[in-house]
C-alpha positions as CSV (number, residue, x, y, z in Angstrom):
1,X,-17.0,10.5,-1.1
2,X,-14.4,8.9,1.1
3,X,-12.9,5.7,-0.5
4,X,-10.7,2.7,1.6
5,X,-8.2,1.0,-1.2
6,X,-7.3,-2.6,-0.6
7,X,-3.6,-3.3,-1.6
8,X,-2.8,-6.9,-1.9
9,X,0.8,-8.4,-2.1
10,X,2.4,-11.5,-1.0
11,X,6.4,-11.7,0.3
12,X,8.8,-14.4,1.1
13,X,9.7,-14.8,4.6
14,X,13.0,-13.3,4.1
15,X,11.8,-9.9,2.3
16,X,9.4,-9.6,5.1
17,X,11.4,-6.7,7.4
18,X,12.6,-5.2,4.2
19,X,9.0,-4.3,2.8
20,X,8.0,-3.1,6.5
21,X,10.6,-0.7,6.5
22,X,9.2,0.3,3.0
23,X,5.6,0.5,4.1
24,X,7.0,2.9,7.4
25,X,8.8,5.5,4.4
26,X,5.6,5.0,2.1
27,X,3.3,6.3,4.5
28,X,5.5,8.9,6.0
29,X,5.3,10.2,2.3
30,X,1.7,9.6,2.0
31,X,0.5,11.8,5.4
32,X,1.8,14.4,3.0
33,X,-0.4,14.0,0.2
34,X,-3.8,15.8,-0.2
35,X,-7.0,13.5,1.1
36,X,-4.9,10.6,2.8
37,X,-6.4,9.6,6.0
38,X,-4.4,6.5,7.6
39,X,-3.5,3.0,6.7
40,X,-3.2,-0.2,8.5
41,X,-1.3,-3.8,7.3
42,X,-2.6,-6.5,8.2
43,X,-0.7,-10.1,7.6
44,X,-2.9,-13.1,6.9
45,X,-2.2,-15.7,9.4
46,X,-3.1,-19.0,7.6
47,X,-1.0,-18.1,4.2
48,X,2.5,-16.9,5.1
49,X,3.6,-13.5,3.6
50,X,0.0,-12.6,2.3
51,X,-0.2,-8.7,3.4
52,X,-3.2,-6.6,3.2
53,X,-2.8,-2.8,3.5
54,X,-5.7,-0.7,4.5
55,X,-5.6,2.5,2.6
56,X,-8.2,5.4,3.9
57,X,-8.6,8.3,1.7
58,X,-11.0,11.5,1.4
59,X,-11.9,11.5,-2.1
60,X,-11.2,8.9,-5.1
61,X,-9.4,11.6,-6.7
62,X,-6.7,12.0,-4.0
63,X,-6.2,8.0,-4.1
64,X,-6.3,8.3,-8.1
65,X,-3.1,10.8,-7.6
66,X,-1.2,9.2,-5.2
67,X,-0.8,6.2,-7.1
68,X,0.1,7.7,-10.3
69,X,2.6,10.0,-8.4
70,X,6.6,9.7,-9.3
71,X,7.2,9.4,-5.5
72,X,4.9,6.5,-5.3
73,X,5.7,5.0,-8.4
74,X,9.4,4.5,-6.7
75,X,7.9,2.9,-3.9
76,X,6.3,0.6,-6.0
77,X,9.6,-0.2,-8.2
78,X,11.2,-1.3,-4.6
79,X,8.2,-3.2,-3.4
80,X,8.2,-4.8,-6.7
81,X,11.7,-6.0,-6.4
82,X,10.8,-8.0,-3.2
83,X,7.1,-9.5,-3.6
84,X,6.4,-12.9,-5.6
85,X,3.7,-11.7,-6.9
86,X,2.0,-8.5,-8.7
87,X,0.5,-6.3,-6.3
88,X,-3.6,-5.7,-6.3
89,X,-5.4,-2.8,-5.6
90,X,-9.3,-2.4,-4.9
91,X,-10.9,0.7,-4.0
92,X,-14.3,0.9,-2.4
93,X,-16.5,3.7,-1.5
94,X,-18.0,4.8,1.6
């Protein structure tokens, strides 16, 4: 069963490029993994800095390991250091 996660984080104004450039490297690392399918980010446009990346997997199993994954986890440490606010995931089936 394919699965779309929902990631949720919110960034000042200023951090805005930096966490782009993150989500570009993230991804690049991600086409790598077993099950990943795409992703898209989205940026609300009535609440400035609200993101919304669009995670596509294969199964629930390849999502489950991507995000306990070393290579992610340092993602997340960097994204961490540059959001306001702690970052939400939701993962829905197809």
């Amino acid at each position: 069963m394919s699965v779309t996660v929902l990631i949720k984080r919110k960034v000042t104004p200023e951090n805005m490029g930096l966490l782009e450039e993150l989500y570009r490297e993230m991804r690049a690392a991600a086409l790598k993994q077993k099950g990943y399918i795409g992703a898209e980010t989205l940026k609300r446009v009535d609440s400035e800095g609200d993101l919304l990346v669009i995670s596509k997997w294969q199964h629930v199993d390849d999502w489950s390991k991507w995000l306990v994954s070393k290579e992610r986890m340092a993602f997340q440490e960097r994204i961490d250091s540059l959001t306001s606010v702690k970052t939400k995931f939701e993962v829905y089936a197809h």
